[in-house]
C-alpha positions in Angstrom: 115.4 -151.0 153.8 117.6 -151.2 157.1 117.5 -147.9 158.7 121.2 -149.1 160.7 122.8 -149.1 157.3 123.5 -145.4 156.3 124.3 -145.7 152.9 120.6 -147.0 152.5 119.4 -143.2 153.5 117.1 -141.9 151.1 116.9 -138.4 150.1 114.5 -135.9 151.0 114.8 -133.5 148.4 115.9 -136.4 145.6 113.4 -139.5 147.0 112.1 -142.5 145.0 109.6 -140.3 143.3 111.8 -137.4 142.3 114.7 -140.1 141.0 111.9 -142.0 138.9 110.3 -138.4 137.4 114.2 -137.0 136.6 115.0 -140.7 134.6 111.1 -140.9 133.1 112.2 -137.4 131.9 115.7 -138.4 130.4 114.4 -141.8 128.6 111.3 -139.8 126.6 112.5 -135.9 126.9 108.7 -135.1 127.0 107.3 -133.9 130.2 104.5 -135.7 132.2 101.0 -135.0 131.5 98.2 -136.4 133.8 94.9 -135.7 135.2 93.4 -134.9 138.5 94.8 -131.7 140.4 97.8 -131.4 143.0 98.6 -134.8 145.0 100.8 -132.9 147.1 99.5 -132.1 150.9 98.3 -128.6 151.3 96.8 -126.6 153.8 92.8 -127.2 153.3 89.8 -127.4 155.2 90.5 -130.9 156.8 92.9 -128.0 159.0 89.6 -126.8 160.2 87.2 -127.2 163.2 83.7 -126.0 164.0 83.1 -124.7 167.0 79.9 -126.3 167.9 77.4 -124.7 170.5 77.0 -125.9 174.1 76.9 -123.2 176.7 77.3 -119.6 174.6 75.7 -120.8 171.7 72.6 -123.1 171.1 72.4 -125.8 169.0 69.0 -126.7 166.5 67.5 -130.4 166.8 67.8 -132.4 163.8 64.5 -134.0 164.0 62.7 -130.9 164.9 64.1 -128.1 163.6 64.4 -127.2 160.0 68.3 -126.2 158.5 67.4 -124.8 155.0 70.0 -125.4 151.7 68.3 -123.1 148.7 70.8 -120.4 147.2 69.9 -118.1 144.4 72.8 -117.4 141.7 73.1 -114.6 139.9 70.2 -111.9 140.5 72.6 -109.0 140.5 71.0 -108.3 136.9 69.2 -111.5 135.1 66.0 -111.6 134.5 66.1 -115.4 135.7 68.3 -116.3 138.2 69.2 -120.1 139.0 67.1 -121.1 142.3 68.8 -124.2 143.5 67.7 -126.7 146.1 71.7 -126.9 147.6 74.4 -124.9 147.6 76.3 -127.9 145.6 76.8 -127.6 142.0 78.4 -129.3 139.2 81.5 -128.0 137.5 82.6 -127.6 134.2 83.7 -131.1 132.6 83.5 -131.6 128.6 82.3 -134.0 126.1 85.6 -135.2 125.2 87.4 -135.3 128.5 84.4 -137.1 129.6 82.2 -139.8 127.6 78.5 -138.5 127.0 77.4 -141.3 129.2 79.3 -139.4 132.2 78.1 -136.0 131.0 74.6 -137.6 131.1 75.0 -139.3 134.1 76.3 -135.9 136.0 73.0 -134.4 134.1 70.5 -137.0 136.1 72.5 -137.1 139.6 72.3 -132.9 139.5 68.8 -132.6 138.8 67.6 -134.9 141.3 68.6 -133.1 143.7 67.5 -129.8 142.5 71.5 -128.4 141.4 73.2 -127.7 138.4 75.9 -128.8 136.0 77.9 -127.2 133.4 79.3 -127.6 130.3 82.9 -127.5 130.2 84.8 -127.1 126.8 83.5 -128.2 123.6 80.0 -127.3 123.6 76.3 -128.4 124.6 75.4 -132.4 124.2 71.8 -133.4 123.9 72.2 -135.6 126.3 73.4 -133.5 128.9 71.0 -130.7 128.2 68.0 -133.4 128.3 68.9 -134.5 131.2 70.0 -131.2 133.3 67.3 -128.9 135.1 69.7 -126.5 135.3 72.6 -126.5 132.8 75.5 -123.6 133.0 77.1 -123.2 129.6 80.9 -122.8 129.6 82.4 -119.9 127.5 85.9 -120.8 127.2 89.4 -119.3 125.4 89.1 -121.8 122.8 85.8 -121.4 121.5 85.6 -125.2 120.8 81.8 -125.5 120.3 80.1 -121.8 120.7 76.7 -121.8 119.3 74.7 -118.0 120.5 71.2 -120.9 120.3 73.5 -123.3 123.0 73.8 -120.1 125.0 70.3 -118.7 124.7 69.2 -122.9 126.0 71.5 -122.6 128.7 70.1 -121.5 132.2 73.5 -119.4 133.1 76.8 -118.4 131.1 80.4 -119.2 132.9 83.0 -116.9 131.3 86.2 -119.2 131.7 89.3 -116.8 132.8 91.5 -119.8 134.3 91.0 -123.2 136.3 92.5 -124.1 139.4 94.4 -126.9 138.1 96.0 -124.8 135.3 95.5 -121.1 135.8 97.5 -119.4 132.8 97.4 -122.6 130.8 95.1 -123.7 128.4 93.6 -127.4 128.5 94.7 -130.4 126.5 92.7 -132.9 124.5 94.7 -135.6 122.7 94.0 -136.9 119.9 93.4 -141.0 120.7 90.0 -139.1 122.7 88.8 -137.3 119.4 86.3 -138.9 117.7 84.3 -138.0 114.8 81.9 -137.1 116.9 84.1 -134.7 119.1 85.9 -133.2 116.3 82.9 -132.1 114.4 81.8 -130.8 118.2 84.9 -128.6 117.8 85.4 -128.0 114.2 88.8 -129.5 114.3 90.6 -132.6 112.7 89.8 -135.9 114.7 92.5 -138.3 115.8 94.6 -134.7 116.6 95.8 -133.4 120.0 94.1 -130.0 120.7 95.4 -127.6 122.3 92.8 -124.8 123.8 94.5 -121.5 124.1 95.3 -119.8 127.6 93.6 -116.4 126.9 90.2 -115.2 125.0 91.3 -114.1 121.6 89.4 -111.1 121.4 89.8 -109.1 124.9 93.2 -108.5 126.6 92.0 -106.7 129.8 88.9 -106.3 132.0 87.5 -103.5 130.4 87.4 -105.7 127.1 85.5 -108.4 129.5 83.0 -105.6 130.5 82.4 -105.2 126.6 82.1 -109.5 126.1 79.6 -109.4 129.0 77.8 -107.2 127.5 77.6 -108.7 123.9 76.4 -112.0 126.0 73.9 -110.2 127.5 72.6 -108.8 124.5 72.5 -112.7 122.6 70.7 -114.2 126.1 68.3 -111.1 126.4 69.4 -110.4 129.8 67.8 -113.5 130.9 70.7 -115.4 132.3 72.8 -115.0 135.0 76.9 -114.6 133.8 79.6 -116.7 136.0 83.3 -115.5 135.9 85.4 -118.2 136.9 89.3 -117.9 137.8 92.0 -119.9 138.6 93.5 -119.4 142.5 96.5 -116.8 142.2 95.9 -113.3 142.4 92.6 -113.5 144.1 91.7 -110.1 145.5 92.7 -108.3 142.4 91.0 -110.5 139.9 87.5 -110.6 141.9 87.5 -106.8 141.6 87.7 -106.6 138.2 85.3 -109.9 137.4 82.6 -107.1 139.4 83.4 -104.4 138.0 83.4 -105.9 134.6 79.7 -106.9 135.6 79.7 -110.2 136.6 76.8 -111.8 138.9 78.7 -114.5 140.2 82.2 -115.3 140.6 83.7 -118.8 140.7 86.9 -119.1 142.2 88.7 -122.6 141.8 91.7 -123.4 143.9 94.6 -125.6 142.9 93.2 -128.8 144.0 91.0 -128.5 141.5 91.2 -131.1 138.8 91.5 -131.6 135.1 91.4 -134.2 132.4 94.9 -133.4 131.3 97.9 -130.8 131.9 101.5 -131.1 132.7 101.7 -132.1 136.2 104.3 -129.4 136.9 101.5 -127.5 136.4 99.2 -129.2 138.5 101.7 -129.2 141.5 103.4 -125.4 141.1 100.8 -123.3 140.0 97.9 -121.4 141.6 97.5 -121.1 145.0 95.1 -123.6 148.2 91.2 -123.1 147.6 91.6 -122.5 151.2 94.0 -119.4 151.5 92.1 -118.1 148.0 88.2 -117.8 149.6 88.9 -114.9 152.1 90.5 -112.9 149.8 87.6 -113.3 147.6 85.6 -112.4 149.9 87.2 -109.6 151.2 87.1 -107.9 147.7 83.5 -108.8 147.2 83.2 -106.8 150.7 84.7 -104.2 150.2 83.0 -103.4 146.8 79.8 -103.6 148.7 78.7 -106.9 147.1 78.6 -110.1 149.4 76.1 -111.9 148.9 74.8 -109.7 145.9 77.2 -111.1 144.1 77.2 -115.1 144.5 81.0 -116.5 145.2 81.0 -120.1 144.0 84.1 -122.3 145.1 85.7 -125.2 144.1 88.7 -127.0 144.4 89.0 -130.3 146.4 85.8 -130.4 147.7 84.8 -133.9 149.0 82.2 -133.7 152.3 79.6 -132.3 154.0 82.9 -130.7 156.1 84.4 -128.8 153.3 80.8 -127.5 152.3 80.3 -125.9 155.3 83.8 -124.8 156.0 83.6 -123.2 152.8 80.7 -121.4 153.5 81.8 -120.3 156.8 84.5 -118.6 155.1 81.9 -116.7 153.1 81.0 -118.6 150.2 77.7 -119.3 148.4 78.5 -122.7 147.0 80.3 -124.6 145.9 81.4 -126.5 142.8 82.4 -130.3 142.8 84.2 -132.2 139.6 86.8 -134.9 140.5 84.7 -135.7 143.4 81.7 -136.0 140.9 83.5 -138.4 139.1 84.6 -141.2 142.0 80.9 -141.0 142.6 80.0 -142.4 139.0 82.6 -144.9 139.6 86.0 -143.2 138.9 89.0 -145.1 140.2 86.1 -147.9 141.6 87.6 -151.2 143.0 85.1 -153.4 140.7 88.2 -152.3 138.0 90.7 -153.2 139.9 92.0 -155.5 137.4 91.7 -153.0 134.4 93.5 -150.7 136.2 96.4 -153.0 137.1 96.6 -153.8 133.3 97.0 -150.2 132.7 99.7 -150.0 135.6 97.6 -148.2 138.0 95.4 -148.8 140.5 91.4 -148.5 141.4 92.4 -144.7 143.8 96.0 -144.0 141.9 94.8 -144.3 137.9 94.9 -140.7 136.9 95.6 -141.0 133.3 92.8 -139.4 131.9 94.2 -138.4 129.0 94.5 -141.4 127.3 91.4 -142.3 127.4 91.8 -145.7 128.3 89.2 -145.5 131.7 87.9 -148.7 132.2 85.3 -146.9 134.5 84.2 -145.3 131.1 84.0 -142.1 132.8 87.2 -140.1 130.9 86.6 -142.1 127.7 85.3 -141.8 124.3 86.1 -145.6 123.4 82.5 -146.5 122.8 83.1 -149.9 124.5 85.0 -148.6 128.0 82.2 -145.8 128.0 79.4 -148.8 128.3 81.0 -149.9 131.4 79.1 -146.7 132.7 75.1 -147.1 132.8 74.3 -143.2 133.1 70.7 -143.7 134.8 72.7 -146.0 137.3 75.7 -143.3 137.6 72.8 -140.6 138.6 71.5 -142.5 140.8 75.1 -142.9 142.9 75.9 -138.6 142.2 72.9 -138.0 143.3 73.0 -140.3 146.6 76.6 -138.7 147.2 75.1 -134.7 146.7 72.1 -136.0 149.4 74.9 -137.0 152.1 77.0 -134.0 151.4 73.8 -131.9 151.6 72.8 -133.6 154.8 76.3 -133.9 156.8 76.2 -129.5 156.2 73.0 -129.4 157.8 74.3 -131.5 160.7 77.2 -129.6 161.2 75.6 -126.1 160.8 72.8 -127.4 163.3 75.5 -127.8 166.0 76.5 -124.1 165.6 72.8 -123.3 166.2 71.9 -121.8 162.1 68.7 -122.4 160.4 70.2 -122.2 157.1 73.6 -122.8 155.6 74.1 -119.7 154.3 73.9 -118.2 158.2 77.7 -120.3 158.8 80.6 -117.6 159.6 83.6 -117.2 159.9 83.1 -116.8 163.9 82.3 -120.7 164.1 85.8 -121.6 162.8 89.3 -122.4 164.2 92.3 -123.2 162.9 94.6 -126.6 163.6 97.6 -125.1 162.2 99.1 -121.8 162.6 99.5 -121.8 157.9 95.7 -122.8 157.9 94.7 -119.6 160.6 97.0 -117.4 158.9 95.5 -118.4 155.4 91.7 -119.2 156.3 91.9 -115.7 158.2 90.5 -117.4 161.7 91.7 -118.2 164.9 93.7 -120.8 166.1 92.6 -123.3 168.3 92.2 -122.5 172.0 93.5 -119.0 171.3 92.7 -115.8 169.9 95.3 -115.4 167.5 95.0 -114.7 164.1 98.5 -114.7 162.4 99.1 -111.6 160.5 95.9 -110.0 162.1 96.6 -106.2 162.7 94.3 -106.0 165.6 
């Protein structure tokens, strides 16, 4: 395109990609459903610096001096608590969105590296319980697979509230992805979309929750730690009432976050950055009294060692990968580059997960995409990825002088841009401004 010829000008507000979604939308009159979460640039922790120490502050020696990565979930009141080798977990992805080689593979990577991986929708698979040390079962709206024996073999319950990809919406499963297998999983008709509802039928408020946690208590013997997890909008207010309801941890999953399958309006309009969403979390866990009694999980975009400790700085516990899980099995890999051209994609665009069509065989349940993924082989990669994220934390809390991730604060952060201070709550850069600070 000439830029001397005018009438060649795009539009900002109408470009290429807004023309092509309005005249998609006119030729089908359906709207667009994909997977991953929001494509569009957002403040996040890449806005972010450490302040490493020099002078003022003394830095550890890698080869010498120890930089510890254990965290303890929920020991507000179970009797076992998940003891975890690194603040890195696994989050909720179902049989059905994924294949049951991916759900094993994620199973192996976790637990060779001492973490732990959960359920997601549908229920427990063999496989993945076999091959998870730690497995977190997912109690979601829909109910698609509750068994009270999956819960008691579980090592921690996650009470499903809203997902950062989606908060408010339920999550779609269509029907070219349910098997026989997957449909007797869920007690519903195969070869049928399904549709999981947006809200728990049988609570409508947080003191109902209080009464749910209890029952769960009750089935699990007060053995294992319960998870709330919420979608990124109304932060403060809804990590209040996930305590006070009785929760031991809270997960709180920003709107990069991904998903199998939603409407991308969704995806793109809905929910708030993981970045402005962790200080308000962890103001209301402060001012109840209960950082760091009560674990806060994050998730939502999290891709390196950077955004683990950035994340922690900000007063987190963990944190919770999927979609990055996923490219380390082989999701969107080159070696399919081909397949994905077929398709109309490309290896790092193909986010159609929904049709299960992945020639990765990761977001499948065609049994002969799904043997494209060896699961022993796709462990060994997630678990080689969790290692460097693991290690590239250590480094960069060693350079702020901590012996342990979990000593990273918000005082070792600035901010590049005055949206990313304002939202991560820290200073920016060469200055000790705080936008919106009071003081």
């Amino acid at each position: 395109m000439s830029i001397d010829n005018p009438a060649l000008r795009e539009s900002a507000t109408f470009d290429r990609r807004v023309i092509a979604e309005i005249q998609r939308a006119a030729d089908t009159g359906i709207y667009d459903i994909r997977g991953w979460g929001a494509k569009r640039a957002l403040p996040h922790f890449d806005d972010l610096l450490f302040l490493g120490a020099s002078m003022s502050r003394y830095p550890l020696e890698g080869y010498r001096e120890r930089c510890d990565t254990d965290v303890v979930l929920g020991d507000r009141h179970a009797k076992h608590p998940l003891h975890l080798d690194i603040p890195i977990t696994i989050a909720g992805m179902s049989f059905g969105a994924l294949s049951g080689q991916a759900k094993e593979a994620l199973g192996r990577g976790a637990s060779a590296v001492g973490t732990s991986t959960t359920t997601g929708d549908g229920g427990m698979t063999p496989e993945e319980r076999g091959q998870s040390k730690h497995l977190v079962y997912q109690y979601l709206p829909s109910r698609y697979g509750m068994n009270p024996d999956d819960l008691r073999q579980a090592d921690a319950i996650e009470i499903v509230l809203g997902q950062g990809a989606k908060p408010g919406g339920g999550g779609m499963l269509l029907g070219q992805k349910i098997t026989d297998r997957v449909a007797g999983m869920r007690t519903l008709p195969a070869g049928v979309d399904q549709r999981s509802a947006c809200r728990h039928p049988d609570w409508t408020g947080p003191d109902d929750l209080a009464i749910k946690i209890l029952e769960l208590r009750e089935i699990t013997r007060w053995e294992k730690p319960i998870y709330i997890k919420v979608g990124a909008t109304r932060t403060y207010y809804d990590v209040k009432l996930a305590v006070k309801a009785g929760a031991d941890v809270v997960v709180v999953d920003g709107m990069q976050g991904g998903t199998a399958a939603t409407q991308e309006v969704f995806i793109e309009h809905v929910g708030i950055p993981t970045l402005a969403a962790i200080p308000q979390a962890v103001q209301a866990l402060q001012e109840l009294d209960v950082h760091r009694k009560v674990q806060l999980i994050v998730s939502g975009g999290i891709r390196s060692g950077a955004d683990v400790a950035k994340a922690m700085a900000l007063g987190a516990d963990a944190v919770a990968i999927g979609t990055a899980a996923l490219i380390a099995l082989g999701d969107n890999s080159p070696r399919f580059a081909a397949q994905y051209e077929a398709l109309g994609s490309a290896a790092g665009s193909y986010d159609d997960f929904q049709a299960g069509r992945d020639p990765a065989g990761i977001t499948t349940q065609d049994p002969e995409l799904a043997r494209n993924l060896d699961p022993v082989e796709g462990g060994r990669r997630l678990a080689n990825y969790l290692r460097v994220l693991t290690m590239e934390a250590q480094t960069l809390a060693r350079a702020c002088g901590k012996s342990h991730l979990r000593n990273l604060e918000r005082e070792d952060l600035v901010a590049l841009t005055i949206e990313a201070a304002a939202m991560a709550r820290v200073p920016l850069a060469g200055t000790g401004w705080i936008p919106g600070d009071a003081k």
